[in-house]
C-alpha atoms as one frame of an Amber mdcrd trajectory, in Angstrom:
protein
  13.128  18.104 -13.005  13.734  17.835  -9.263  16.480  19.530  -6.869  18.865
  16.218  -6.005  18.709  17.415  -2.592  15.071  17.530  -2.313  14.936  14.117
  -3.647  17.719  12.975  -0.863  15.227  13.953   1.992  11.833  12.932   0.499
  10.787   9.730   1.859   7.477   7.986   1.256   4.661   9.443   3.040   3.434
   5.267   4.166   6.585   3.607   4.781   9.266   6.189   5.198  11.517   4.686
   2.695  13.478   6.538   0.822  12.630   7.592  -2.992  13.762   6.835  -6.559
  13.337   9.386  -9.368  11.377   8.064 -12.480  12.060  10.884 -14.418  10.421
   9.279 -17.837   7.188   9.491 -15.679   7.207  12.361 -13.957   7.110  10.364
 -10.515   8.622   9.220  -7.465   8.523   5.968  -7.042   8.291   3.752  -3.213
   9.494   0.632  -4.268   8.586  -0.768  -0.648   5.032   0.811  -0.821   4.646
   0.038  -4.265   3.473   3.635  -4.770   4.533   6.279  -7.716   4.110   9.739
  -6.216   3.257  12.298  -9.603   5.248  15.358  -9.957   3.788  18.359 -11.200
   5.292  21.384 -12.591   8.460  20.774 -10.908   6.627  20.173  -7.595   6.095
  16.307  -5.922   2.477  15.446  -4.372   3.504  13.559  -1.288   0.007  12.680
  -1.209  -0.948   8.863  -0.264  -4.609   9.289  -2.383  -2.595  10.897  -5.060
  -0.333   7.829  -5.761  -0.779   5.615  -8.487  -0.030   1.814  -7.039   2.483
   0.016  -9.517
């Protein structure tokens, strides 16, 4: 779904922490923000207004 090296130098657009794949979803997932960045057709939307909050 996403390039493991993309994911290893995404970090969360708010709090710079690094990312966790939620691949069920489709999202990346801030645990510290408490954010879930979508992913759509193979591309993420870093996007703070695109988030959903979990």
């Amino acid at each position: 779904m996403i390039d493991p090296e993309l994911l290893a130098i995404l970090v969360c657009p708010l709090t710079r922490a690094p990312l966790r794949l939620d691949a069920e979803r489709g999202e990346l997932v801030s645990d510290e923000a408490g954010l879930a960045y979508p992913i759509r057709d193979g591309v993420p939307v870093m996007l703070i207004e695109e988030a959903r909050r979990l």
